[in-house]
C-alpha positions in Angstrom: -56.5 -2.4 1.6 -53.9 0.1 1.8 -53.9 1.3 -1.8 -57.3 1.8 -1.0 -56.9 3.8 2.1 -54.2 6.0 0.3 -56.6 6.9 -2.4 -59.4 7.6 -0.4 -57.5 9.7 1.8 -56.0 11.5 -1.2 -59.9 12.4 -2.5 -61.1 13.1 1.0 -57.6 15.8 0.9 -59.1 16.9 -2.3 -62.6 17.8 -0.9 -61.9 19.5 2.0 -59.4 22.0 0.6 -61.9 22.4 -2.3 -64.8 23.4 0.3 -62.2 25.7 1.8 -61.4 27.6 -1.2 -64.8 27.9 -2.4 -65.5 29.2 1.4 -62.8 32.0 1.0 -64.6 33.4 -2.4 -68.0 33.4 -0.2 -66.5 36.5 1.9 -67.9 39.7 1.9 -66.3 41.7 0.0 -64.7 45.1 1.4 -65.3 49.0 0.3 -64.1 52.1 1.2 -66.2 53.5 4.1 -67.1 57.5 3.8 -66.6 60.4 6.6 -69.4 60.5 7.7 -70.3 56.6 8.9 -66.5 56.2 10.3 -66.0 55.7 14.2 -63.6 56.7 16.0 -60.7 54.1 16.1 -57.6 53.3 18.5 -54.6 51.7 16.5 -52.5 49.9 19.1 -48.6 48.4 19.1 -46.4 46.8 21.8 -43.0 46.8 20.4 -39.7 45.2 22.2 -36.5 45.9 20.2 -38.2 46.2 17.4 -35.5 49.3 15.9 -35.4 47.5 13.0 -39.2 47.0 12.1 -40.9 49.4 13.6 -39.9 52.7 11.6 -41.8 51.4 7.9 -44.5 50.2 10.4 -45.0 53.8 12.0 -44.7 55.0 8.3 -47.2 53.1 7.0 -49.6 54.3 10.4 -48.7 57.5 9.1 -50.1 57.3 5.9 -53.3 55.4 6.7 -56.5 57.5 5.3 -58.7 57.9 7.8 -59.9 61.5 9.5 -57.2 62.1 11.9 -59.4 63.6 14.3 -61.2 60.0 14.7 -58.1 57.8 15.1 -54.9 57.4 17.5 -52.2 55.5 17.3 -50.8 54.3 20.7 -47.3 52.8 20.5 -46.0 51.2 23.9 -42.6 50.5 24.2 -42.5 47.2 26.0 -38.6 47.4 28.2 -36.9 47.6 25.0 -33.3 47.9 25.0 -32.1 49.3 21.8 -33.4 52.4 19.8 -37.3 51.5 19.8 -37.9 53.8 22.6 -36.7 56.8 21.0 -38.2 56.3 17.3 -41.2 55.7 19.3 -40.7 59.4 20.6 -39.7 60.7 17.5 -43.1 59.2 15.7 -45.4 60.7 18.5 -43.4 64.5 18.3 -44.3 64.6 14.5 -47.5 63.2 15.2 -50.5 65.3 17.0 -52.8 61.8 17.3 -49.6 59.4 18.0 -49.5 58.5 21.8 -47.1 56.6 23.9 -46.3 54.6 26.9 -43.7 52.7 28.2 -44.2 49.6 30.3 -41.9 49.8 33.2 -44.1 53.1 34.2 -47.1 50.6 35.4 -47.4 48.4 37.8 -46.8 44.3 36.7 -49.5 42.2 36.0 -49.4 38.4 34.8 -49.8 39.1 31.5 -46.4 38.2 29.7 -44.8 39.2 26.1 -46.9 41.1 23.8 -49.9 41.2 25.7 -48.5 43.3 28.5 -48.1 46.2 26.4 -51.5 45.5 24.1 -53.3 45.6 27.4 -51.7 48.7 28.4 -52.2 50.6 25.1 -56.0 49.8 25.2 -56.6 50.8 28.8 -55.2 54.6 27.7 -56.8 54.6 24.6 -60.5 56.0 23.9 -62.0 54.6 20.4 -64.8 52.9 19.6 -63.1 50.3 18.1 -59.3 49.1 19.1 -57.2 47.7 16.5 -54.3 45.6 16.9 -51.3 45.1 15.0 -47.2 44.3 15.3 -44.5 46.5 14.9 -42.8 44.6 12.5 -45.9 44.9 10.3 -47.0 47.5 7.7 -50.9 48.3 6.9 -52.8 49.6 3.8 -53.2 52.7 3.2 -57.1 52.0 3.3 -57.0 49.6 6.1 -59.1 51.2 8.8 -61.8 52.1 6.2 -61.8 48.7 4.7 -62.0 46.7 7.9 -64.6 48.8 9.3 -66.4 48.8 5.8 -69.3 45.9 6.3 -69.6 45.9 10.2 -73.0 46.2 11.9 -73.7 47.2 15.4 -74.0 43.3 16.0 -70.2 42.7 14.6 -67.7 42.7 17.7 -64.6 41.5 15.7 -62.8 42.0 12.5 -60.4 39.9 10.9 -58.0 40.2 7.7 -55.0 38.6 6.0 -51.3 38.6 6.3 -48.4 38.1 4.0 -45.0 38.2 4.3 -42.9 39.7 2.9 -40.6 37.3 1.2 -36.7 38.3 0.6 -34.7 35.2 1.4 -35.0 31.6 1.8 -36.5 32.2 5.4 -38.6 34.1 4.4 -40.2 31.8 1.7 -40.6 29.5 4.4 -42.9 31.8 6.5 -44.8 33.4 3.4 -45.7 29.8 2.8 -46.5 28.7 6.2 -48.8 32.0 6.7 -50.3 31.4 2.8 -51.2 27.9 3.7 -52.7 27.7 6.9 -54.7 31.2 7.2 -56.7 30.3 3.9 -58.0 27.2 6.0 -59.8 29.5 9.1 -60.8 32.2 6.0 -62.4 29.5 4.3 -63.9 27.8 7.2 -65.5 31.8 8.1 -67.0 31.9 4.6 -68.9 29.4 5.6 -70.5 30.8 8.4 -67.3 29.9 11.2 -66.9 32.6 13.7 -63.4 33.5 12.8 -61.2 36.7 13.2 -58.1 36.3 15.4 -55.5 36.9 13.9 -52.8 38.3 16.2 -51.6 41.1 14.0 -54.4 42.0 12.2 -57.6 42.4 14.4 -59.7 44.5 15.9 -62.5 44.4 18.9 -65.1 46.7 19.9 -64.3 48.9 23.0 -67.4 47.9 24.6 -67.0 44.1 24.2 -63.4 44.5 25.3 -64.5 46.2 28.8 -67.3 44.0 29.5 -65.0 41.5 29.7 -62.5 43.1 32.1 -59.8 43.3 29.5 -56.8 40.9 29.6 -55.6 41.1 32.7 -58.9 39.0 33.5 -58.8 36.6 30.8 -57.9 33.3 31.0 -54.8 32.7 28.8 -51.0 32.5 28.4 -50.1 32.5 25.0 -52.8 33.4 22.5 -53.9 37.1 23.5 -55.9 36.9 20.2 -57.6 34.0 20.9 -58.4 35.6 24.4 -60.2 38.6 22.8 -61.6 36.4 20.3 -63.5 34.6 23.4 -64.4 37.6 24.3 -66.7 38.2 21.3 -67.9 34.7 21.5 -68.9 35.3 25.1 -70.4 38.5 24.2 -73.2 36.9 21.6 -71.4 39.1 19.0 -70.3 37.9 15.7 -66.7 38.2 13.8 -66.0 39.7 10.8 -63.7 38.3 8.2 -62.3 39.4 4.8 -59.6 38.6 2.3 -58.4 41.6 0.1 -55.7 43.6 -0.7 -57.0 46.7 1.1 -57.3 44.6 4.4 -54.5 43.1 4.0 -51.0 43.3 6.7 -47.7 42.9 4.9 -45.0 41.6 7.7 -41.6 41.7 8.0 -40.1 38.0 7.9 -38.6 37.0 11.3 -35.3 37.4 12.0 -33.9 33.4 12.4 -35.0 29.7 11.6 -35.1 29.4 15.6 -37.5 32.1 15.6 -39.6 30.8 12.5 -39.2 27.4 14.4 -40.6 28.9 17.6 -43.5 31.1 16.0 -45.0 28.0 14.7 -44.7 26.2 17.6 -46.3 29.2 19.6 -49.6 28.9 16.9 -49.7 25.0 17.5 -49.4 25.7 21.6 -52.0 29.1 21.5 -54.2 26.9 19.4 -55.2 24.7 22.5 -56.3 27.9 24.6 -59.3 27.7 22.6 -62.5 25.9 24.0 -62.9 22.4 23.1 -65.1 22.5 20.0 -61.8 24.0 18.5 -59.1 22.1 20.3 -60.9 18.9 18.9 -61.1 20.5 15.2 -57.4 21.1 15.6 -56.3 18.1 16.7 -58.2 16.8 13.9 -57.2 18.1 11.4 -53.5 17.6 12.3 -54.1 14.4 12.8 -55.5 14.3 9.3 -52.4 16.1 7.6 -49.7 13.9 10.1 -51.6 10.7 8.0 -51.3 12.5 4.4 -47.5 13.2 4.9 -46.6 10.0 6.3 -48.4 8.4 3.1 -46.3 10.7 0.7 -43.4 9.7 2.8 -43.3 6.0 2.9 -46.3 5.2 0.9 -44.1 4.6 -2.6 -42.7 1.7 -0.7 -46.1 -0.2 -0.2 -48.0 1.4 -2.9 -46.3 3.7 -5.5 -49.1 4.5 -8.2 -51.7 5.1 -5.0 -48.6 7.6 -3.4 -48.6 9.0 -6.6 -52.0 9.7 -7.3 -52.0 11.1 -3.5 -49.5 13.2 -4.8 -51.0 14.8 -7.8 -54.2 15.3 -5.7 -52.3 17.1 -2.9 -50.6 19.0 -5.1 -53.1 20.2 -7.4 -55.6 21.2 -4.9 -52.7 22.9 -2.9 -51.8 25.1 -6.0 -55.4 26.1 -6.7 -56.1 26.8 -3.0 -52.5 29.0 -3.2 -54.3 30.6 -7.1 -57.2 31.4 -5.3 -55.9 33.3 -2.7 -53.1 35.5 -4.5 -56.1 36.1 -6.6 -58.1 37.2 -3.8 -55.3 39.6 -1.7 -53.4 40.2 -4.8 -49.8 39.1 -3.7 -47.5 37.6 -5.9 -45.2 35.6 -5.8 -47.2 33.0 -3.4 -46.2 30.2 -6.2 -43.0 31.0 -7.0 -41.7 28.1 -5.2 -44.6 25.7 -5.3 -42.3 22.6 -5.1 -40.4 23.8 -2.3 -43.1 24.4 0.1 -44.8 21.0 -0.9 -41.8 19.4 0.5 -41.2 22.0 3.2 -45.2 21.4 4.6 -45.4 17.5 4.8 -42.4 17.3 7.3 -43.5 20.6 9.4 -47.2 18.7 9.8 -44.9 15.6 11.6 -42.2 17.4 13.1 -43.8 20.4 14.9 -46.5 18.5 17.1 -43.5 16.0 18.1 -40.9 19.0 19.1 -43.0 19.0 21.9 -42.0 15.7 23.0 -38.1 17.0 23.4 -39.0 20.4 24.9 -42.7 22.2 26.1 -40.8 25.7 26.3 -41.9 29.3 24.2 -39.7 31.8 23.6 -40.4 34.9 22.4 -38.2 37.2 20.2 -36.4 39.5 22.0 -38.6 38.9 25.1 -35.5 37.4 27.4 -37.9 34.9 29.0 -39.0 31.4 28.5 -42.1 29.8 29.8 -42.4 25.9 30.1 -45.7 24.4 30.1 -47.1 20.9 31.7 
């Protein structure tokens, strides 16, 4: 009975990453928009000690092509403490469309972390559409004409890729993490899903956003993607999603395994702010991939040759799925350390969901707060 189980589960594996990577190549495929159809655009960044980030993410702002008399840039420096203030100044003194803002000028609201200063930036900002990025990350050149490439006036939100930037073993770990997981929600929007929330890498129409009474009324605590991306549900809008080079966000690794640790705990945790269509799917589908590692783990004592045609399934699907997309965004070295991150995935799928067993707390980086949930 078991062997049977184990292979079954290894074909059903096989399927359903299959169906995702076909869904990614289903897309639509970006362009470069002309002058005269662009709209005017709001590029906004919270940033908290971010001195080390921020200046080749303001540099790459800098270079983006787009009219500059259609686009602003508003960087808000969220309390930092170190130097992120003043290169924030620097950038906006160089910069006739750069604006910025600093949160201890407004008045506190509940909304904690990165929000606070998103929200901020897109109350004093003025385009049509407001896009959202991080300061530790650094856009295309042909970003804002990409994204912005196949909307209609029915699309409220836009979504594309990220990659990390990989320059250490911590950084393979997150590149991987990111390259694995995203290709799942990308593939699930090819196939009609409304998805397009990524955090660093989104953008919402003005009018959608307002409607809604912004962020301050929305109800959420750690997902303030997810929140906007509610919004557009709400709205009767539809989402927007590509995977391409020219839509693509290249980040900066994180700084720490405890902060790697705590991002991916943070996705897990944001992930249940979502309604419950989406909370079941993710439950599911952990659920799903806790089964498939605990096979790979203990299944060579019960049943070897099942455990290892589980394996080569896993593994082979896992690689194409990885193929598919460094063909799609063009970023290499996505397989460079294939084994690694097959190893590396089985034991997060089992240990993140039970870290919350030993402690419910979110940190952010830099932040100097912690919240606890029930």
């Amino acid at each position: 009975m078991l062997h049977t189980v184990i292979l079954a589960i290894g074909v059903i594996y096989f399927f359903i990453v299959l169906t995702t990577t076909i869904g990614m190549f289903r897309l639509p495929k970006s362009s470069r928009l002309e002058d005269d159809k662009l709209p005017t655009v709001s590029i906004i960044i919270s940033a908290r000690n971010e001195q080390n980030d921020i200046p080749k993410c303001i540099l790459a702002l800098e270079k983006i092509d787009y009219p500059k008399d259609k686009f602003q840039v508003v960087l808000v420096d969220d309390r930092s403490t170190d130097l992120t203030g003043s290169i924030i100044a620097d950038a906006v003194s160089r910069n006739s469309h750069f604006i910025s803002f600093n949160t201890t000028d407004f008045p506190n609201t509940k909304l904690k972390a990165k929000a606070r200063g998103i929200a901020l930036g897109i109350n004093k900002s003025h385009g049509e559409w407001i896009f959202v990025t991080d300061a530790d990350a650094e856009a295309p050149i042909g970003w804002l004409r990409h994204m912005l490439s196949q909307t209609t006036e029915k699309t409220g939100m836009i979504g594309g890729m990220l990659s990390v930037k990989q320059n250490s073993i911590l950084s393979f770990i997150e590149r991987s993490s990111w390259a694995y997981v995203l290709p799942f929600a990308f593939g699930l929007a090819g196939w009609g899903s409304p998805f397009a929330c990524i955090g660093p890498n989104i953008a919402i129409r003005r009018s959608i956003y307002e409607n809604a009474e912004g962020l301050e009324k929305a109800n959420f605590q750690l997902a303030e993607d997810l929140a906007l991306f509610k919004m557009v549900e709400k709205s009767g809008y539809h989402s927007l999603s590509y995977m391409s080079e020219e839509t693509t966000i290249s980040l900066n690794p994180v700084s720490s395994y405890n902060h790697l640790f705590s991002q991916q705990r943070r996705w897990l945790k944001g992930g249940f702010e979502a309604g419950w269509e989406y909370i079941i799917g993710l439950i599911a589908a952990f659920l799903f991939n806790n089964i498939v590692s605990l096979l790979i783990i203990f299944g060579w004592w019960f049943a070897p040759f099942e455990t290892f045609v589980l394996v080569l399934l896993k593994s082979s699907i896992d690689f194409i799925l990885l193929l598919s997309e460094r063909h799609l965004i063009k970023k290499t070295h996505i397989l460079r350390y294939f084994i690694f991150f097959e190893i590396y995935i089985v034991f997060a799928f089992i240990w993140h969901p039970l870290s919350f067993l030993f402690s419910r707390k979110i940190k952010w980086k830099g932040d100097g707060f912690e919240i606890e949930y029930d």
